[in-house]
C-alpha positions in Angstrom: 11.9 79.0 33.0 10.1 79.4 29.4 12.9 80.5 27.7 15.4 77.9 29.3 12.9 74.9 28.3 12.8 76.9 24.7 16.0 76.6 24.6 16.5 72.7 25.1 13.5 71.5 23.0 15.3 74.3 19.9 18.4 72.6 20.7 17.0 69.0 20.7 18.0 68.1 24.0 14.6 67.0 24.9 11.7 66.3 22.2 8.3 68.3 23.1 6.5 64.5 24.0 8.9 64.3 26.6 8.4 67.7 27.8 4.8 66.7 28.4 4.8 63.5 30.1 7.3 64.7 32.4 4.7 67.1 33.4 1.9 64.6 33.3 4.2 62.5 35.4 4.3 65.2 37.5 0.7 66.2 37.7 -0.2 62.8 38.4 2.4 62.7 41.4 1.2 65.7 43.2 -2.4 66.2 41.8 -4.0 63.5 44.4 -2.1 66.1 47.4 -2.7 69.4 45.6 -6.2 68.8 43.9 -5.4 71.7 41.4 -6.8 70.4 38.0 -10.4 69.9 37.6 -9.8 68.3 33.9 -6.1 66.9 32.7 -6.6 66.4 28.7 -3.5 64.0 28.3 -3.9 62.6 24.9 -4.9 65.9 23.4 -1.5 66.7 25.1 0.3 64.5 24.0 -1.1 64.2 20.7 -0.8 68.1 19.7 3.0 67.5 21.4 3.8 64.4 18.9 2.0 66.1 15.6 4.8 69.4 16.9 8.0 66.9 17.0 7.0 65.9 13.8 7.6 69.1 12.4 10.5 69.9 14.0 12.4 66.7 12.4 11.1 68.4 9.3 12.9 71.5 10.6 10.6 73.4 11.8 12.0 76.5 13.8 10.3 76.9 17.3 8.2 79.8 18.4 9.0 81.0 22.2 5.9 79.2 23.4 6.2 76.4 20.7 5.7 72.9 22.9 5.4 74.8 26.3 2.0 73.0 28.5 0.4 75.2 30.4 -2.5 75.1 32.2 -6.0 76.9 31.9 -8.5 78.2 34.7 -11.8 76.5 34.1 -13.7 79.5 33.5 -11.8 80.2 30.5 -14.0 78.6 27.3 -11.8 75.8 25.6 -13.0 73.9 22.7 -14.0 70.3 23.1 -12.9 70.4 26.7 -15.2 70.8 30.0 -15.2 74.3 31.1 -17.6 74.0 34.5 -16.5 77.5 36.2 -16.4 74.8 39.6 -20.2 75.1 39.1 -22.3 71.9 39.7 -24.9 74.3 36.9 -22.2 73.7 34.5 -20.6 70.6 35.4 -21.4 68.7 31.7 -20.6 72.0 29.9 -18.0 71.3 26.5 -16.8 74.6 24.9 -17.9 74.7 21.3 -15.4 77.8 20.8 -11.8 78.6 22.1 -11.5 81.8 24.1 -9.3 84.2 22.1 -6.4 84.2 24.5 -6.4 79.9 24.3 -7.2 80.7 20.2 -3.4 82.7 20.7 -1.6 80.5 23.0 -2.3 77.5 20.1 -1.5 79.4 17.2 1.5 80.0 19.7 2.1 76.0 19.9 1.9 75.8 23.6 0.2 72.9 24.7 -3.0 72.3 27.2 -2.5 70.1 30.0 -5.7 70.5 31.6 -8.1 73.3 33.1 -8.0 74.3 37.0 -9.9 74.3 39.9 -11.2 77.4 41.3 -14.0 79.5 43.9 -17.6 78.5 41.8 -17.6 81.7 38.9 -15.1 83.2 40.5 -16.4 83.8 43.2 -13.6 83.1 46.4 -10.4 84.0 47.7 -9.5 80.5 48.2 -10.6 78.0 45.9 -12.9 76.5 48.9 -15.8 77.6 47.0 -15.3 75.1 44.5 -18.7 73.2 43.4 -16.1 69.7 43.7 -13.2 69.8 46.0 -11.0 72.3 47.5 -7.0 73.1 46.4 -4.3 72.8 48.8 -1.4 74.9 49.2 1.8 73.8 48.1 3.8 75.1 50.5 1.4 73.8 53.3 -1.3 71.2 52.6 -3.2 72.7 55.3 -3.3 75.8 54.0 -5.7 77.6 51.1 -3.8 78.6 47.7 -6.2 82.0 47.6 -8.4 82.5 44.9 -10.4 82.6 42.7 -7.2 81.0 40.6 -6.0 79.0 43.2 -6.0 76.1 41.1 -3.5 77.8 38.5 -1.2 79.7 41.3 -1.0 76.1 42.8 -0.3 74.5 39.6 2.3 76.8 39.1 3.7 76.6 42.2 4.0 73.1 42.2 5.9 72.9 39.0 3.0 70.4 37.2 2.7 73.2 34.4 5.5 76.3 33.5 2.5 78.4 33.5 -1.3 79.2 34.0 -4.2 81.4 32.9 -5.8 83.0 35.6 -8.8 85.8 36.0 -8.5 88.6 38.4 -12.0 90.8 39.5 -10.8 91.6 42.7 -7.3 90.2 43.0 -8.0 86.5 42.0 -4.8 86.3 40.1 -2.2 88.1 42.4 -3.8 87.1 45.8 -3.3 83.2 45.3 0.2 84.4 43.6 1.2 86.1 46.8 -0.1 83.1 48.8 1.8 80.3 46.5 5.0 82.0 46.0 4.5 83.3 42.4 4.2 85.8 40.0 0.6 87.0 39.3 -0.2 89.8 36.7 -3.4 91.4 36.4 -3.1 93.8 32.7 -4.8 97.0 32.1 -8.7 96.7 31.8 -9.0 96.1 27.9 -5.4 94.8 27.5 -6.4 91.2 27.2 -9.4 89.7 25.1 -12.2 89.2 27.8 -14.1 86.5 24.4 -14.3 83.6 25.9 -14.0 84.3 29.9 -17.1 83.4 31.9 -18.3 86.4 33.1 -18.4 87.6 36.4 -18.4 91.3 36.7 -17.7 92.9 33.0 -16.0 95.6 34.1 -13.6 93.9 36.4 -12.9 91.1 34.5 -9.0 90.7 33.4 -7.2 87.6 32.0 -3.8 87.4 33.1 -0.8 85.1 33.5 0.5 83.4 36.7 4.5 82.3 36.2 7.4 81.2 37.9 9.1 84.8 36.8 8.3 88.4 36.0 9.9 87.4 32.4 7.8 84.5 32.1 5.0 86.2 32.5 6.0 89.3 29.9 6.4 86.7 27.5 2.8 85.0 28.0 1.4 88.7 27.9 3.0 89.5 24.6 0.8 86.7 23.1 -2.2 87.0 24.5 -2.5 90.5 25.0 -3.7 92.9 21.9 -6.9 94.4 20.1 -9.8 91.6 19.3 -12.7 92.4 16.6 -14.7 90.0 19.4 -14.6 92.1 22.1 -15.0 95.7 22.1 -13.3 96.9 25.3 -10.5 95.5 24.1 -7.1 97.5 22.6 -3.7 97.3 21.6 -0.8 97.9 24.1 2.7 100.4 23.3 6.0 99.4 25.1 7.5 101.8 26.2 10.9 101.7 28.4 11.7 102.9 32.1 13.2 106.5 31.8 16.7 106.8 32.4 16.2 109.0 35.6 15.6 108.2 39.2 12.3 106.2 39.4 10.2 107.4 41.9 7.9 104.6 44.0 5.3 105.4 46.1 4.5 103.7 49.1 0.4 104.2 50.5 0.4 104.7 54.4 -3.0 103.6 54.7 -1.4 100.1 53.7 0.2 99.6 57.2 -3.3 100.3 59.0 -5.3 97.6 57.3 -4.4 94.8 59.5 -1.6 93.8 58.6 0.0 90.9 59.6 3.2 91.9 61.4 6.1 89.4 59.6 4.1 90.7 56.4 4.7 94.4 57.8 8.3 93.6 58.6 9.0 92.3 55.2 7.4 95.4 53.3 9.6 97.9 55.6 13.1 95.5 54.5 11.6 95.8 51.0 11.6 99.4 51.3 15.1 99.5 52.7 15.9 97.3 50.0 14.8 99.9 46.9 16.3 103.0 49.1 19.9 100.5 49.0 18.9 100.7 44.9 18.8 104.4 44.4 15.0 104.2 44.1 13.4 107.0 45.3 10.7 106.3 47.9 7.4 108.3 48.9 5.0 107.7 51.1 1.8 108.9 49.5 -2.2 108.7 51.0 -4.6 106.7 49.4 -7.9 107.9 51.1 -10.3 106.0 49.4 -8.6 102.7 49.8 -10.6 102.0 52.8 -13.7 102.1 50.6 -12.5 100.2 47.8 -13.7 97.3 49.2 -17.5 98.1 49.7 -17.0 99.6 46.5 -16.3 96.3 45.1 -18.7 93.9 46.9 -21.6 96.5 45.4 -20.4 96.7 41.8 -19.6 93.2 41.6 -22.7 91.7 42.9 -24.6 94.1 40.7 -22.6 92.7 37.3 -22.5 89.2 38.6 -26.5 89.4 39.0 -26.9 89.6 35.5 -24.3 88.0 34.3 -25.6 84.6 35.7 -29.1 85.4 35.0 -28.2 83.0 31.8 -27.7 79.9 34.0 -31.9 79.2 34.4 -31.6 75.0 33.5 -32.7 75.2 30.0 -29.8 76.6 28.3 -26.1 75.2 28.4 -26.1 72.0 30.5 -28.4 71.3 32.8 -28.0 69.7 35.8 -27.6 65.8 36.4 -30.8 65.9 38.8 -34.1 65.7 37.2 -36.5 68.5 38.3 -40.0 68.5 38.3 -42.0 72.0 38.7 -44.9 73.0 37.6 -44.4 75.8 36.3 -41.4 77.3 34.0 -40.8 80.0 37.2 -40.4 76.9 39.7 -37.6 75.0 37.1 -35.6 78.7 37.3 -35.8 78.2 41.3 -34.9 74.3 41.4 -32.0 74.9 39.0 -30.3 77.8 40.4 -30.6 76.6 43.8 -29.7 73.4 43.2 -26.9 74.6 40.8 -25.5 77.7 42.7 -23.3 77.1 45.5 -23.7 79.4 48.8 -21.2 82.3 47.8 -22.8 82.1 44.5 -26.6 82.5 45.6 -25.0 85.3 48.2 -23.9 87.6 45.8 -26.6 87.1 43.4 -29.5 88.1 46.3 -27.1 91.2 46.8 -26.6 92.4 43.4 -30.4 92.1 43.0 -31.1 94.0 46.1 -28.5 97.3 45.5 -30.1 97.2 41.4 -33.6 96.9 42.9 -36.2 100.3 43.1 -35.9 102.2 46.3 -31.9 101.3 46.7 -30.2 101.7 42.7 -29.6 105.2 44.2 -28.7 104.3 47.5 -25.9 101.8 46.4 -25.1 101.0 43.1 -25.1 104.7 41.5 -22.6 105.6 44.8 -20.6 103.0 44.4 -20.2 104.1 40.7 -19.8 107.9 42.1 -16.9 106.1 44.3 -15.2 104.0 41.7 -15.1 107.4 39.5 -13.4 109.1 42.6 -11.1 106.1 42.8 -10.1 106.3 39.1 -9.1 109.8 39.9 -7.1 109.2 43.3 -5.1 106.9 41.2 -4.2 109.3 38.0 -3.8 111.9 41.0 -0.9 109.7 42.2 0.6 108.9 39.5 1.2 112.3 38.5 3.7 112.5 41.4 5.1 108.6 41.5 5.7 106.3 38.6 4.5 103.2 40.8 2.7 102.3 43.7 4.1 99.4 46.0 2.1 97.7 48.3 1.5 94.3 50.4 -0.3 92.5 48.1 -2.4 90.2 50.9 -2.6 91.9 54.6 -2.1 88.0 56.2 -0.5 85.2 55.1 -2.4 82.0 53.6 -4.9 80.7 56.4 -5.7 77.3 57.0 -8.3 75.7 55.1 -11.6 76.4 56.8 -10.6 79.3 58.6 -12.8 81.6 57.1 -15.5 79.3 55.4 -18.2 80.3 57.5 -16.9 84.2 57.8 -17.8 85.9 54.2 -16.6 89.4 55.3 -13.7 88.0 56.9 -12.5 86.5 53.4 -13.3 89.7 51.6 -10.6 91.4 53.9 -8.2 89.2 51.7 -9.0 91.7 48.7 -8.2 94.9 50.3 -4.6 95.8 48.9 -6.0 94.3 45.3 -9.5 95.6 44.6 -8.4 99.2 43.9 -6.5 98.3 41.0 -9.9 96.5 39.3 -12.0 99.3 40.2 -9.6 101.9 38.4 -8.7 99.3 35.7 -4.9 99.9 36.3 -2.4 96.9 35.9 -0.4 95.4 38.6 1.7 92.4 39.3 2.2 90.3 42.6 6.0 89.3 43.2 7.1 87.4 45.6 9.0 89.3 48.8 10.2 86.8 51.0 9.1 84.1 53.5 7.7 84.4 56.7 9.1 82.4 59.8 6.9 79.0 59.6 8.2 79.7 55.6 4.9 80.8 53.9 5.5 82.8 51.1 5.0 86.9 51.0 4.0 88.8 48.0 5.0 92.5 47.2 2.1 94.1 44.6 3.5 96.6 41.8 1.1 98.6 40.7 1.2 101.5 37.5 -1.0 104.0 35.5 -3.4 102.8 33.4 -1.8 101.0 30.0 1.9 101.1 31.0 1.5 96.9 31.5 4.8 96.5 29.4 6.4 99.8 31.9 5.5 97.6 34.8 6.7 94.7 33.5 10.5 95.9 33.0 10.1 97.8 36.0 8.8 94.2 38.1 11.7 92.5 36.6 14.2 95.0 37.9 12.3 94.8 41.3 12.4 91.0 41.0 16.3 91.3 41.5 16.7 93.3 44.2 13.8 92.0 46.8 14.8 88.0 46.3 14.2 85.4 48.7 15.8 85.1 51.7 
């Protein structure tokens, strides 16, 4: 897709204004259906898209991203446009700084089209948790989109923008992939500059790309991936190629004992067939601590998220439309947050508080760290004997909106193939698999050792070919 509309602007057939009015044509046709966009910056769009043909008619040459819109998950800091998280606590908030990956993609020429809706701070796995409205899915209105990028993944999946920025903690880039029939990478911890990303849990936190293709989204990583003086987990990637010898792809038993939906279970084992019919080698390998991945998770990332919004208190960054009255400073902090803080929000915030309080650090947050270290291990321990890990990458298919609204722990089940991978800071990429029989999409998750993004890449496109739609 990028590459094809890079070649038409380079050869003229189509001037980058256009380009961009046929995808705000688009947006606008869809958006009142879809709800995906929480902001649409047209005339910054079509402004930066004008200033670019310009250039060209003074012969400029264009960049691979050069006039390409895209779209941006609103928890991703964008300068001089709204960047709310879907929080009502930040619903007035203008970035006064670009995030380094938007810093990238405009030194890359591509083009903002507007920012996403999502699950308030990230905080969902189906965009219902928005502070504003919830995102449909594309394939069926009545269905969610996933989350916390649902907004992008629909986007996407809609055609209104070639690609999006998403963020993945738990899954929140490859889970709405899976359930809108795209691709959905999630880099190595570190990979991708974290400046400029609303924070939810710091050491979960990945920016990644959601695309049309597996080379789509190889060529967004190449630009925004890399080492930033601005943040210091941050580091610069090596390519490396697929070796020349059988590849060896293991497959996690524990995977088909999650409930798992059966057409979902049907199309992993034609999958499987699929790779044998390649001459990739196939074996099934334990994952133990999969099961525990998940409480894992919903420990560590309460405990970082606790903290993390500790910031929002309704004196600094915007405060909230509603005037308070307290007496106190103390009673303004409760007013604000509750006020400000959806449900989910104020959930995970009371539990992060409780496993970090005296009496239960021990109890719960220092063995969930003991876990996650065990984790890290099970994974290098794999990979030792297989050069990927292939997976479901959601145990259902998208449920309908409302479904699981008013069932937290049932929503967290959506997480349970993708959480492993944040907790061990290895990448993986959601592709899809195949349809199911009312013609939802499937995804299929890749997953590889830690810092072998561009290994997975290659290896995803090859995959890409062989498991296509049917």
């Amino acid at each position: 897709m990028i590459k094809e509309i890079h070649r038409k602007l380079a050869q003229r057939e189509i001037s980058v204004t256009e380009l961009v009015q046929r995808y705000l044509s688009t947006i606008k046709d869809k958006e009142e259906q879809i709800k995906a966009f929480i902001t649409i910056t047209e005339q910054q769009a079509l402004e930066a898209a004008r200033k670019l043909d310009s250039e060209i008619q003074e012969g400029k040459e264009l960049g691979i991203l050069e006039g390409i819109p895209f779209a941006v998950k609103d928890n991703i800091l964008t300068k001089g446009i709204k960047t709310t998280a879907c929080s009502k606590i930040l619903q007035n908030y203008i970035g006064v700084y670009d995030a380094t990956v938007i810093r990238k993609l405009k030194e890359a020429g591509a083009i903002i089209l507007g920012k996403t809706n999502m699950d308030e701070f990230a905080m969902g796995s189906s965009t219902e948790n928005s502070a504003f409205f919830p995102t449909k899915n594309p394939w069926d209105e009545r269905r969610v989109p996933g989350g916390s990028s649902g907004g992008s993944a629909a986007a996407v999946a809609a055609q209104m923008v070639p690609f999006a920025l998403g963020s993945d903690t738990g899954g929140s880039i490859r889970q709405p992939a899976a359930f809108c029939g795209i691709v959905g990478f999630k880099p190595s911890y570190g990979a991708v500059s974290r400046y400029g990303l609303i924070a939810l849990a710091s050491s979960l936190d990945v920016i990644g790309p959601l695309t049309l293709s597996v080379e789509d989204a190889e060529i967004v990583f190449r630009v925004i991936s890399g080492k930033d003086d601005l943040d210091s987990t941050s580091y610069d990637l090596r390519a490396c190629s697929l070796p020349k010898e059988k590849i060896t792809v293991g497959i996690p038993q524990e995977c088909f004992s999650q409930g798992l939906d059966s057409e979902i279970k049907e199309n992993m084992e034609k999958t499987i067939e699929k790779l044998k019919a390649a001459e990739i080698t196939i074996k099934t390998i334990s994952l133990p601590l999969l099961p525990y991945s998940l409480a894992c998770y919903y420990i560590i990332l309460p405990a970082e998220a606790s903290a993390n919004l500790a910031r929002y208190d309704g004196i600094r960054y915007s405060p909230l439309d509603t005037e308070l009255e307290g007496n106190d400073l103390l009673s303004l902090y409760y007013d604000t947050r509750g006020l400000g803080f959806g449900s989910e929000v104020r959930r995970r915030i009371v539990l992060g508080t409780f496993v970090l309080s005296r009496g239960y650090y021990e109890a719960f947050y220092k063995r969930a760290q003991k876990v996650r270290k065990l984790i890290t291990e099970e994974y290098k321990r794999i990979f030792s004997e297989v050069d990927f890990i292939i997976s479901p990458t959601t145990p259902t298919l998208p449920f309908f909106l409302g479904e699981k609204k008013d069932d937290p722990l049932a929503m967290y089940l959506s997480d349970i193939f993708t959480v492993s991978a944040n907790i061990a800071g290895v990448p993986a990429i959601s592709i899809p698999s195949g349809f199911s029989k009312e013609h939802l999409p499937i995804g299929l998750q890749i997953t590889a050792p830690y810092g072998k993004d561009f290994l997975l890449l290659e290896f995803a496109k090859k995959i890409e070919k062989i498991v296509a739609y049917e």
